[in-house]
C-alpha positions as CSV (number, residue, x, y, z in Angstrom):
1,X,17.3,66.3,-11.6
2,X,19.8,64.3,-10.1
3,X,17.5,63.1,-7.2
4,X,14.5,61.8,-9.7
5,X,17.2,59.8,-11.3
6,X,18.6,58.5,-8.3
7,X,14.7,57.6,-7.2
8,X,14.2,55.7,-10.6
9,X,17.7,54.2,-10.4
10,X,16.7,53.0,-6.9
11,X,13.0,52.0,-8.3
12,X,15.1,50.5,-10.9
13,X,17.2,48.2,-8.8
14,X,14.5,47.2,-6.6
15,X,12.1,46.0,-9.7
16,X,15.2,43.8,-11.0
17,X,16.1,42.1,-7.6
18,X,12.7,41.2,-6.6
19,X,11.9,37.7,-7.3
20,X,9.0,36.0,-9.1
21,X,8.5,32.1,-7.9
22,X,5.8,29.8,-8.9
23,X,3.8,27.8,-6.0
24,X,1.7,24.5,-6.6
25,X,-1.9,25.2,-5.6
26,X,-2.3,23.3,-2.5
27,X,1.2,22.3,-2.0
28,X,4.5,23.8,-0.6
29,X,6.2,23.3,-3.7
30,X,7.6,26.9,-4.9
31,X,9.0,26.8,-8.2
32,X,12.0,29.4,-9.3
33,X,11.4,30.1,-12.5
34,X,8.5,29.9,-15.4
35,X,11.1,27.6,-17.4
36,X,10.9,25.2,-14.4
37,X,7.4,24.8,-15.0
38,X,7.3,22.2,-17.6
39,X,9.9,19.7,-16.2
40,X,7.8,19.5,-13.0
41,X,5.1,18.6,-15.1
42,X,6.8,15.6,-16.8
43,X,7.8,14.5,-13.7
44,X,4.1,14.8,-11.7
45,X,3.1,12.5,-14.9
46,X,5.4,10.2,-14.1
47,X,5.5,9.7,-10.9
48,X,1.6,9.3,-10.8
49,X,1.9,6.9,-13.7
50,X,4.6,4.9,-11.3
51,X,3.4,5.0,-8.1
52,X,-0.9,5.7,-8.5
53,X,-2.2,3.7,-11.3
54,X,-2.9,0.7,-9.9
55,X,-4.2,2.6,-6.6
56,X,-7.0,4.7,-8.3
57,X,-7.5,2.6,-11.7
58,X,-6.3,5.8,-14.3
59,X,-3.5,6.7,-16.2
60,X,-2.1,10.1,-16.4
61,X,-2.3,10.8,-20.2
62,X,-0.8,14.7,-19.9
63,X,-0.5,17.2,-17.4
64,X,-1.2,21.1,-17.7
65,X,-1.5,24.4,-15.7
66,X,-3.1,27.6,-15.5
67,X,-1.5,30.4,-13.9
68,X,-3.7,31.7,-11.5
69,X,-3.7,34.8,-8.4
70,X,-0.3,36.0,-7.7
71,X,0.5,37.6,-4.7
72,X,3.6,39.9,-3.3
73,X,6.0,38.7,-0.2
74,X,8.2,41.3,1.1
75,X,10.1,41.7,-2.1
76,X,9.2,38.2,-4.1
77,X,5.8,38.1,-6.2
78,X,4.5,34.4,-6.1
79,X,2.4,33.0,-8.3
80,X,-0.1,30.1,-8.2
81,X,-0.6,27.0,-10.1
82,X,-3.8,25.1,-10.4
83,X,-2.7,21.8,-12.0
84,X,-5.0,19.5,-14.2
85,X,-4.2,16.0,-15.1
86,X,-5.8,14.2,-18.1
87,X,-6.8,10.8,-17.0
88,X,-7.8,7.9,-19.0
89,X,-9.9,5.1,-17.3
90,X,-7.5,1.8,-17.0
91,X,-9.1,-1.8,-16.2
92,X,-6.6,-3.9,-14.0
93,X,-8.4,-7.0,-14.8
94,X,-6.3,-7.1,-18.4
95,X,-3.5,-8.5,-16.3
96,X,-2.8,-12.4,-16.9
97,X,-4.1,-13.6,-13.7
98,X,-7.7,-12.2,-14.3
99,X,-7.5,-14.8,-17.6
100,X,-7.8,-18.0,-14.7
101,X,-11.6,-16.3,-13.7
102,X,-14.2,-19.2,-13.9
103,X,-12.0,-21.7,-14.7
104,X,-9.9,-24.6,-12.7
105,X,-7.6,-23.6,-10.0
106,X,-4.0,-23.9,-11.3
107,X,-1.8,-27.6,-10.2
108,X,-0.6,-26.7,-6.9
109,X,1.6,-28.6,-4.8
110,X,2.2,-26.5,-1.8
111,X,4.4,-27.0,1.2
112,X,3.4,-24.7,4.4
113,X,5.9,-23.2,7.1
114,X,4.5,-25.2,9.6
115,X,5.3,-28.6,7.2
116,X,1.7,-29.3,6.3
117,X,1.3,-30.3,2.2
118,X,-1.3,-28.7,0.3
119,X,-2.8,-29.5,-3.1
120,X,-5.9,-29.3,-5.2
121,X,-7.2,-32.6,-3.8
122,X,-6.4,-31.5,-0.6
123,X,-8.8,-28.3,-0.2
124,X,-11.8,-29.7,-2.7
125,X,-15.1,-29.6,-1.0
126,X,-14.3,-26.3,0.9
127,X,-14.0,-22.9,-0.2
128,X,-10.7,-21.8,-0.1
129,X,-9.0,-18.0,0.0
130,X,-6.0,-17.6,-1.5
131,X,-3.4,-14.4,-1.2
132,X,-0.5,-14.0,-3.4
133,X,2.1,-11.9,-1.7
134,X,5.9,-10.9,-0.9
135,X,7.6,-10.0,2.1
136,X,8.9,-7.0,0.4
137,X,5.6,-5.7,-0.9
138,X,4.6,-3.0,0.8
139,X,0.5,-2.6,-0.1
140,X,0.7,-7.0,0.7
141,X,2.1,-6.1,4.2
142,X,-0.6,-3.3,5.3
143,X,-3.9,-5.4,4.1
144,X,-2.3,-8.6,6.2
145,X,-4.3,-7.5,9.7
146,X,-7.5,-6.9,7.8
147,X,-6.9,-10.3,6.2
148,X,-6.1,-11.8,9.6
149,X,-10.2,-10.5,10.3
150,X,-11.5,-12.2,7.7
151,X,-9.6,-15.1,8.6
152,X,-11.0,-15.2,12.4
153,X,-14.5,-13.7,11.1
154,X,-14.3,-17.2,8.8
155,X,-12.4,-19.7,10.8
156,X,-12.6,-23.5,9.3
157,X,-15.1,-22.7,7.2
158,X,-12.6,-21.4,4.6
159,X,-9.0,-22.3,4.0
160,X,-6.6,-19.8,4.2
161,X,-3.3,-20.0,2.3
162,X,-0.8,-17.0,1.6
163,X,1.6,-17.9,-1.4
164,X,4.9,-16.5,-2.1
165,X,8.2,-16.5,-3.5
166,X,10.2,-15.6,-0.6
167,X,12.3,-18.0,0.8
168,X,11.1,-20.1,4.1
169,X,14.3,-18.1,6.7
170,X,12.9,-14.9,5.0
171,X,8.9,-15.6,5.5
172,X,9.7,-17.1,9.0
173,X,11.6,-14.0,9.9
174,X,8.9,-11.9,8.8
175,X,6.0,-13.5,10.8
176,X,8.0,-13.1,13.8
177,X,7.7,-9.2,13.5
178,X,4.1,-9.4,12.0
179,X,1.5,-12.1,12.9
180,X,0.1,-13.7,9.4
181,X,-2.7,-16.4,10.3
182,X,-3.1,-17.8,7.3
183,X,-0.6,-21.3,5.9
184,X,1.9,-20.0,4.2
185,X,3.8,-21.4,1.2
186,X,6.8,-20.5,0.1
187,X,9.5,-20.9,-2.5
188,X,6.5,-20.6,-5.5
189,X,7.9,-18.4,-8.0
190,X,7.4,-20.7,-11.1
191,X,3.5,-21.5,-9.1
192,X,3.0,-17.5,-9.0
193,X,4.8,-16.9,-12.3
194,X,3.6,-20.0,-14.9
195,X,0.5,-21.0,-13.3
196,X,-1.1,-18.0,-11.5
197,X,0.5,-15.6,-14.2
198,X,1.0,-12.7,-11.8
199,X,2.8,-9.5,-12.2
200,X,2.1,-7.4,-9.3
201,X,1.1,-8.0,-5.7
202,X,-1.0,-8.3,-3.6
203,X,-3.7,-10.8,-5.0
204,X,-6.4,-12.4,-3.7
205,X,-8.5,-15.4,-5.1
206,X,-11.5,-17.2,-3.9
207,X,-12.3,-21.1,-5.1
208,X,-15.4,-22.5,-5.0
209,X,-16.1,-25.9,-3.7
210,X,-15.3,-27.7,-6.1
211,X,-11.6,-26.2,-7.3
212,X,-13.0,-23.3,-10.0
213,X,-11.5,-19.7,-8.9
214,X,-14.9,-17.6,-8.4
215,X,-13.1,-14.7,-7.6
216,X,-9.9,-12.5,-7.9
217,X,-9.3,-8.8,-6.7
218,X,-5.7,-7.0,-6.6
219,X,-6.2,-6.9,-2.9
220,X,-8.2,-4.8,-0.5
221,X,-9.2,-1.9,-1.0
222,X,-8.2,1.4,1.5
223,X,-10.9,2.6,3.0
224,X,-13.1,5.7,1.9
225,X,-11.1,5.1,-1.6
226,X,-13.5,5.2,-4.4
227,X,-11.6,3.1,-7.2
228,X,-13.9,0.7,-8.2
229,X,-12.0,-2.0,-10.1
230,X,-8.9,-2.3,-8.3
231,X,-9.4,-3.2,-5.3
232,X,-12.5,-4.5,-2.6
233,X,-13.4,-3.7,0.2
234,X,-13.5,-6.3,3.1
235,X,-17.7,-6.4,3.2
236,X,-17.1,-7.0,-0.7
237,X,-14.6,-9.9,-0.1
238,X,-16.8,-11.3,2.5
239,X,-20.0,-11.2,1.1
240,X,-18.6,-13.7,-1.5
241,X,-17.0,-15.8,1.1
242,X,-20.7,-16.0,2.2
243,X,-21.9,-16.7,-0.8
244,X,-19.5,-19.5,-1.4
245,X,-19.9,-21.1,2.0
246,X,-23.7,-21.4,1.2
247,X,-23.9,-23.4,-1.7
């Protein structure tokens, strides 16, 4: 009698110590408890709504689970997660700068690092490809070599002008590390803020011939992405370069 009790006390002990842990399909996250479920869940929603709206073109309206196979590690039982986020179609293009489609390129009066002076007189009967940007932006700094393409593919047939709010020491610090061939202005803010009516980065606009802004795109697009109204690709942005050119 006294050795079953001591085989169930032992079965006993060994039931309570093992450990159940909770992994993320497809991930290494391994979660401790059931209660810690739900608080990783608020926290996926919000750091897809902060950091991949604007990349994909949704908004993460909920997130849920379903507990799926569990399996047993030397004396842990780990269960897995198959996550599902409900995502609501978003269109970028609400943003104040899409408002300035199809109509008159904002008053500019630029001044360029290397001490040229640009306005809208100034680039009028050529089509000209604007990027809004900041030093500090990091989806404006890794589309700067494919815009450096387009800029060679192009050459004088386009103008080329990157605008930003940085400071001229700070821009001119920047290009030193990374080549940026197009003229850039800088010190814009109230240009970028009042007359462009931006509120994230990177931009790009294309103005026709005559000074109307034909085009705008929240940059380029990464490639084998398949958001479709957030971003274009660089055959996209050069087929209305093209288009422009021709008329």
């Amino acid at each position: 009698m006294r050795k079953i009790t001591l085989i169930l006390f032992l079965l006993i002990s060994t039931i309570s110590s093992s450990q159940e842990f909770y992994q993320i399909t497809g991930t290494d996250k391994i979660l401790t408890s059931k209660d810690s479920i739900q608080p990783h869940l608020d926290k996926t929603k919000e750091r897809y709504n902060k950091t991949s709206v604007e990349k994909y073109g949704y908004i993460a309206n909920s997130v849920g689970y379903e507990l799926g196979e569990t399996v047993k590690r030397n004396d842990s039982t780990i269960t897995f997660i198959q996550l599902s986020l409900d995502l609501e179609k978003v269109d970028y293009k609400r943003e104040g700068v899409f408002e300035l489609e199809d109509k008159m390129l904002p008053k500019m009066e630029l001044l360029t690092l290397d001490g040229n002076k640009i306005d809208n007189q100034s680039i009028k009967n050529k089509v000209t490809f604007i990027n809004l940007w900041f030093v500090n932006c990091a989806p404006c700094l890794k589309e700067i070599p494919k815009l450096n393409e387009i800029k060679k593919e192009f050459g004088e047939k386009v103008n080329f002008i990157a605008i930003t709010f940085d400071p001229k020491e700070k821009v001119l610090d920047f290009i030193k590390r990374k080549p940026f061939d197009f003229e850039i202005a800088y010190d814009q803010m109230n240009l970028l803020k009042e007359g462009f009516k931006v509120s994230s980065y990177p931009k790009i606009l294309i103005v026709d011939k005559s000074g109307k802004i034909s085009f705008i795109s929240n940059g380029i697009k990464e490639d084998y992405s398949e958001s479709d109204n957030v971003k274009n690709s660089v055959e996209e942005i050069e087929e209305q370069l093209r288009d422009l050119v021709a008329k």
